[in-house]
N, C-alpha and C positions, 0 to 999 in steps of 0.2 A: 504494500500500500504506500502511494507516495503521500506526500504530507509537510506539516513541519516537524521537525529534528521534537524527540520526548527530552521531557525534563530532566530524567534520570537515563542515560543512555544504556540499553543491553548490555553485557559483557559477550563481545564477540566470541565463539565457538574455539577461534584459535588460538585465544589467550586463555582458555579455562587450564587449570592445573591439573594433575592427575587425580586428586579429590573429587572436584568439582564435576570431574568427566564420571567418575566412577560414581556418584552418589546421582546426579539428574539424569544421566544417559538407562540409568533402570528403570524409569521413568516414563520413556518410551515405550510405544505398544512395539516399534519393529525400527529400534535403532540401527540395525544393520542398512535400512533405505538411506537413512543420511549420512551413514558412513563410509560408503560404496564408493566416493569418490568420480560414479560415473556419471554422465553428462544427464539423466533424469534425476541425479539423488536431489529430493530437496531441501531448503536449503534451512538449518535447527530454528523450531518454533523461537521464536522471539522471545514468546515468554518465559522460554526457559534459560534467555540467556541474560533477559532480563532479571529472575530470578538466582543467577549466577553471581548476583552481586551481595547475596546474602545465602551461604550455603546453608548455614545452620536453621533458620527460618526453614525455608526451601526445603529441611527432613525433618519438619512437623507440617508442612500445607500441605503437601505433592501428598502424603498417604493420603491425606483427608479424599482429594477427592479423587482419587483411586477406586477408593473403597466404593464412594458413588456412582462410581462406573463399573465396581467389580462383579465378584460371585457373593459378595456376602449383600449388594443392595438389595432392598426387599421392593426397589418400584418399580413400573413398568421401565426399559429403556425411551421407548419415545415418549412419555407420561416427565420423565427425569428432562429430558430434551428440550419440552414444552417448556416448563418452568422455567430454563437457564436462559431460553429465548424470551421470555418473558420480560425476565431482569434485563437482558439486553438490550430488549428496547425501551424500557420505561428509564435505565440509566442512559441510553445512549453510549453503552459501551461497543464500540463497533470491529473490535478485536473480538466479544464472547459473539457478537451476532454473526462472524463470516467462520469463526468456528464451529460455532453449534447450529448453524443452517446447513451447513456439509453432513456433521454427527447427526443429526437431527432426520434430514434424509433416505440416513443407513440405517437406521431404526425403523424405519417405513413413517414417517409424517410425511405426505402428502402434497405437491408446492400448495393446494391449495390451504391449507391449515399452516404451512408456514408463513405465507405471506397474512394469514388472519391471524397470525399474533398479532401483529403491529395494528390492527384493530381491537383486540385484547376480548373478555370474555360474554360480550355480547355477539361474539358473532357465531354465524346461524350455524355454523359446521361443527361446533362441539358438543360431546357426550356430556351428560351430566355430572360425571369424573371429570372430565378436562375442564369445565365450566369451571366448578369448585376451586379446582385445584388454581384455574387463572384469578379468581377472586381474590382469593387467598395471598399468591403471591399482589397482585396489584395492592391488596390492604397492607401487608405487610412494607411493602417500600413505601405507603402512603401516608399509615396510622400506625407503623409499629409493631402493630398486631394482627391478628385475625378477630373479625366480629366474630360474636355470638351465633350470628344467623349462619354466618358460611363457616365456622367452625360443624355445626350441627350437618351442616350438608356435607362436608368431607367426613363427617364421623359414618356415614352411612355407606361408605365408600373405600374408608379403608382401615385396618387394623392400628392398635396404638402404636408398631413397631414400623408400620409406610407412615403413620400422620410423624411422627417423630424424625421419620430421615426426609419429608414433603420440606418441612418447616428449613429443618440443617442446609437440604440443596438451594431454598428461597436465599436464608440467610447467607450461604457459604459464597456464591456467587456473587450474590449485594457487594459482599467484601470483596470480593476479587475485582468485580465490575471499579466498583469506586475509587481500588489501587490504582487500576489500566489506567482509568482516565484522569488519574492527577498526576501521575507521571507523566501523560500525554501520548499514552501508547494505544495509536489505533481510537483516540477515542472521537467520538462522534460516532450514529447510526446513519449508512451507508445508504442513500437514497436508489442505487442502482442495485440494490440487493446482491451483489455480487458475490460468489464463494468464496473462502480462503483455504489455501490449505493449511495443512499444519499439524501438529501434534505434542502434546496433550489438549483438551479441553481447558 
């Protein structure tokens, strides 16, 4: 993405130390693509070389949302997808939107229900799980919280052990969204919706 230069600049790929390579290249679902050296590898997530700049940070975040991606999450993946896109657009962070509009995809979301996030949970294409769940997240970046009323509608929907990791992906991404964009990475929502690639989320 071209742009203006972030506040906090990455730590280029070729300056990481043997630490740094050893502890974020785990990190990767298929490091091996970016270290091929050949004329498709592409080219290390930004964020993680952004996060290069604080290793120790960086092996307490990177599990977290691992784990939101892993074997031990209890939510749907494209259900997980929705939310993060969610937060993307209500922050305007335009680093989680061209990542999790790709992730999002591979999950089976739909172009049409991606491009109706950015119209958010009144629009007509969602189950009464995804409604909920876009409430939820929009109240939560809005008020804080989750009301009453659409607390009660995701309690119908999902066990105390998804409302608990629902809440975590709202909040965990807020945090991350809010980082990108005061650093000045990637931040603004992309009018041309265009992909990124990349790796991690």
């Amino acid at each position: 993405m071209s742009g203006p230069d972030p506040r906090l600049a990455p730590l280029p790929f070729a300056e990481w130390d043997d630490h740094t390579r050893n502890v974020l290249l785990s990190h990767l679902r298929r490091p091996e693509l970016y270290l091929s050296g050949g004329p498709d590898a592409p080219p290390m997530p930004i964020v993680l070389e952004l996060l290069a700049r604080h290793v120790a940070l960086s092996e307490s975040w990177l599990p977290f949302t691992d784990m939101l991606a892993g074997p031990g999450s209890r939510l749907r993946p494209d259900l997980r997808e929705l939310l993060i896109l969610r937060v993307a657009v209500q922050t305007r962070s335009g680093y989680e939107w061209r990542q999790h509009r790709r992730m999002g995809a591979d999950t089976g979301l739909s172009g049409e229900q991606i491009d109706a996030v950015r119209i958010g949970p009144t629009a007509d294409v969602w189950t009464p799980t995804e409604r909920a769940a876009l409430w939820a997240t929009d109240e939560m970046l809005e008020d804080f919280t989750v009301s009453e009323r659409t607390w009660d509608a995701l309690a119908t929907h999902f066990d105390p052990g998804q409302l608990l990791e629902l809440l975590f992906v709202i909040g965990g991404y807020l945090c991350l969204a809010t980082v990108l964009n005061s650093v000045g990475l990637e931040a603004g929502l992309p009018d041309d919706q265009a992909d990124g690639g990349g790796d991690p989320g």
